[in-house]
N, C-alpha and C positions, 0 to 999 in steps of 0.2 A: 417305431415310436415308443419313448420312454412313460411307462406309466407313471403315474403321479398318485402318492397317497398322501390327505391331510391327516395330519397324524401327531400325538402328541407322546413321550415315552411314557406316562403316567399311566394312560390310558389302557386298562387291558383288552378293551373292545377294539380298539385300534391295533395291539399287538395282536390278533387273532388274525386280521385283515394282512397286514406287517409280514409273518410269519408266513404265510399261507404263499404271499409274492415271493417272501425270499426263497422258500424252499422251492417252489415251482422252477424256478430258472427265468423266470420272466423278467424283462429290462424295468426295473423301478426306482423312481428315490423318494423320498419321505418331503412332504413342505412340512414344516411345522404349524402347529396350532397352538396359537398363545391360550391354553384354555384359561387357565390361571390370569390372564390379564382382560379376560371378557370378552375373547374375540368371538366365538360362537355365540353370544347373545350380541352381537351390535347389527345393524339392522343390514351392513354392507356385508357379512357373512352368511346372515340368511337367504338375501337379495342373489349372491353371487354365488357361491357356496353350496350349500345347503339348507332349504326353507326350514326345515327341523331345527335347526340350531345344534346340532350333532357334530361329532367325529367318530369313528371316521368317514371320508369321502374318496373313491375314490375316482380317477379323472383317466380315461385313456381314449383319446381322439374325440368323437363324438359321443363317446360312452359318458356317463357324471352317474355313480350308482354311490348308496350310502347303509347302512346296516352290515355289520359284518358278516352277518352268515351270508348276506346279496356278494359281497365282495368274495368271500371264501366261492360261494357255485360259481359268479366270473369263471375265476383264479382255474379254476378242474376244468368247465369248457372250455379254456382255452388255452389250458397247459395240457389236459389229459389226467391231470393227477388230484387225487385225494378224493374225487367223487363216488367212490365206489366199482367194484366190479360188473353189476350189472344195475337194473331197474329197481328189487328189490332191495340189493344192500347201501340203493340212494336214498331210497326211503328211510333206511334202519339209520342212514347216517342224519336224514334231516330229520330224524324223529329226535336223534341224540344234542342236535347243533337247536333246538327249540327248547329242550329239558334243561338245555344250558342255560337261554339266555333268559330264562323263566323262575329257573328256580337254582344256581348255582352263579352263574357271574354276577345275575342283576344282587343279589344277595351280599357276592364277595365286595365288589364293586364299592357299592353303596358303604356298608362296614369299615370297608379299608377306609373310606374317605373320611369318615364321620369320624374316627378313629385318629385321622393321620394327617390331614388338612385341614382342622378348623383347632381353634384354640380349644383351650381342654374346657374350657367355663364354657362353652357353646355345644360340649359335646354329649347327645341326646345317650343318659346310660341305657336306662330303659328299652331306647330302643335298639342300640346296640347290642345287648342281651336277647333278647326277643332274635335278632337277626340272627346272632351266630348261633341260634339253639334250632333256628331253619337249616344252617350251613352245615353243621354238625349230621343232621340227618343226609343233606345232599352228599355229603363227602362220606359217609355211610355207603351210600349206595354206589356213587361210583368205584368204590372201595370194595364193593363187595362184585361189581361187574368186571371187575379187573381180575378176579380170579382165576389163574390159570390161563391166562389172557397176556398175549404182550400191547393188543391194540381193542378200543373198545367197539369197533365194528371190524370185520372180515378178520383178513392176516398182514396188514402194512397202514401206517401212518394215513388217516383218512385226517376229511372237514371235522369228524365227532373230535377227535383228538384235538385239533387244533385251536378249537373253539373249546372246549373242557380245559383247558393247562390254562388258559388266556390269563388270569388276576395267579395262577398259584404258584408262580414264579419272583413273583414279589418280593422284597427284602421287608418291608413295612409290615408290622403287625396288625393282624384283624381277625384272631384267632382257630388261624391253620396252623396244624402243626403234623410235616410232613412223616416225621417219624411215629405216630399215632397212624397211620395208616400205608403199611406196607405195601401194599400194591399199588394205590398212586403213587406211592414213594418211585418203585423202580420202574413204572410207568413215566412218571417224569425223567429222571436220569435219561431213558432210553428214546426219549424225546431230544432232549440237547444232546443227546451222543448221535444226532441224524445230521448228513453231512449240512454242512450250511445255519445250522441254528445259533443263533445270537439269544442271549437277553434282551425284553424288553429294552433296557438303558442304552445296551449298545447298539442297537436297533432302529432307534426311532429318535431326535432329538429331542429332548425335554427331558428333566428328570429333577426330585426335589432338591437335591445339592442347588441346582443352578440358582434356586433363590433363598438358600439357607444365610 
């Protein structure tokens, strides 16, 4: 049976989820999520979908699970891969996939859009500032965990990684700047140089062209 992820290409929390199925080998395709035209808030998405009003969702037989790090541990029980080597380097990897979504995606996330999706007279500076002066620090540290490191837990492509890269692939400005930080730098590279990796765009259907 083909799994089903809702999913939109904008989205980096969905490309976490995305990435995770594509590299596993497991049979997937992407539905799109109209987010942009208010599909996750109408009441037939919540009803059917996802009571959160969330992406992504993913959908396999009688499975319906939503949160991406829920989606990435799926993805390793039942592929085998990325979960770690044993008990404790699962731990070191969900300690890394929560520092993510706490204190580096939700951050990216948020910025890029504020940034990138709303007209510029709507666009909050202050808090845009404030945001990437959090981000700054997170990319710090991942920066500096990467040292002498080619993966941020064990020695091969785990959930930490796949959930850390999730927004910083991006083409869209929200003040990353890969070349500022050598070790994500070739940290990244040696992510998309893993067989099977796509770009969010080409990845997931949705992307800002389609309604420029």
């Amino acid at each position: 049976m083909t799994i089903k992820l809702h999913c939109f290409g904008e989205s980096g929390n969905a490309y976490k989820a995305a990435l995770a199925l594509e590299l596993s080998g497991l049979a997937w395709e992407p539905v799109k999520v109209d987010f942009f035209g208010g599909e996750t808030r109408s009441p037939e998405y919540r009803a059917d979908v996802n009571n959160l009003g969330e992406a992504p969702v993913m959908i396999d037989g009688d499975v319906k699970l939503s949160q991406s790090g829920v989606i990435q541990d799926y993805v390793s029980e039942k592929s085998g891969k990325f979960g770690g080597k044993d008990s404790a380097e699962r731990r070191e990897i969900l300690r890394w996939v929560l520092w993510d979504n706490h204190k580096l995606s939700s951050m990216a996330g948020m910025t890029r859009f504020l940034m990138n999706f709303l007209p510029e007279e709507k666009q909050p500076k202050e808090v845009i500032a404030f945001n990437q002066g959090r981000l700054g620090a997170a990319y710090e540290l991942l920066n500096n965990q990467l040292e002498r490191r080619d993966w941020i837990v064990g020695d091969s492509i785990t959930n930490a990684d796949l959930s850390c890269c999730g927004y910083l692939y991006y083409p869209e400005p929200f003040g990353f700047d890969r070349s500022a930080f050598p070790n994500i730098d070739a940290w990244l590279t040696r992510i998309s140089e893993t067989e099977g990796w796509k770009h969010p765009y080409d990845l997931m259907p949705g992307s800002p062209a389609d309604r420029a």
